[in-house]
N, C-alpha and C positions, 0 to 999 in steps of 0.2 A: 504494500500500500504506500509508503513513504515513497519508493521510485518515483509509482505514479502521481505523487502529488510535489513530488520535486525536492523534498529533503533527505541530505545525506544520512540524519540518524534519528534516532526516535527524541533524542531530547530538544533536536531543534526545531521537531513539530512540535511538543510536548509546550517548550517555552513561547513558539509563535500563535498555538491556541490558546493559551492560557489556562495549559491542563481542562480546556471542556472539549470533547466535537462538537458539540452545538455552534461553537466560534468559526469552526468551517465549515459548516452549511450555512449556504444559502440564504440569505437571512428571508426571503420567499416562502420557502422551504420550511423554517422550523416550528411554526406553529401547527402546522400538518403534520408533520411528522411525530411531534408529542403527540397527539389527540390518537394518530394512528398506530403509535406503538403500546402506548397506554389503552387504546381500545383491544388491540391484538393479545396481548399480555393476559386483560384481566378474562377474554374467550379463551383461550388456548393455552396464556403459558409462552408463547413464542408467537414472534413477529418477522414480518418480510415488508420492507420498505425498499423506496427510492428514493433517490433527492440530488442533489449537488453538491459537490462540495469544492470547496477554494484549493488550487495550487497555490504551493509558494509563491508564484509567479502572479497570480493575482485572477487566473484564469478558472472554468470551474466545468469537472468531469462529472460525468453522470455516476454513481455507484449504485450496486445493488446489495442490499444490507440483512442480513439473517439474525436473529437472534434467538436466546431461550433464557425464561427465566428461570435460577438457582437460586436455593436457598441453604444454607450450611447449617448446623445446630449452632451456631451462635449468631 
């Protein structure tokens, strides 16, 4: 993912998001995407989005996003 979004390592995405992904979506994008992952989650458990999100460069790639939600005993 870092390649494709154009940084060499993970800390210098890390510090140019400001530790959120919500900072490189789209800002279009992230009210949808909350609604729809929080919808997804609380049917299923796991969610399947799209969106956009920012290259270093300033430019912004289409992704497609998989998740599941975990719970650990603590």
């Amino acid at each position: 993912m870092l390649e494709y979004l154009g940084y060499g390592n993970e800390a210098e995405f890390v510090e140019d998001i400001g530790g959120l992904i919500m900072n490189c979506m789209h800002p279009d994008d992230r009210k949808r995407i909350d609604e729809e992952v929080e919808q997804q989650l609380a049917c299923k458990g796991e969610y399947v989005v799209e969106y956009r999100m920012k290259r270093k460069d300033g430019s912004y790639i289409w992704v497609h996003d998989i998740g599941r939600q975990m719970t650990d005993e603590d």
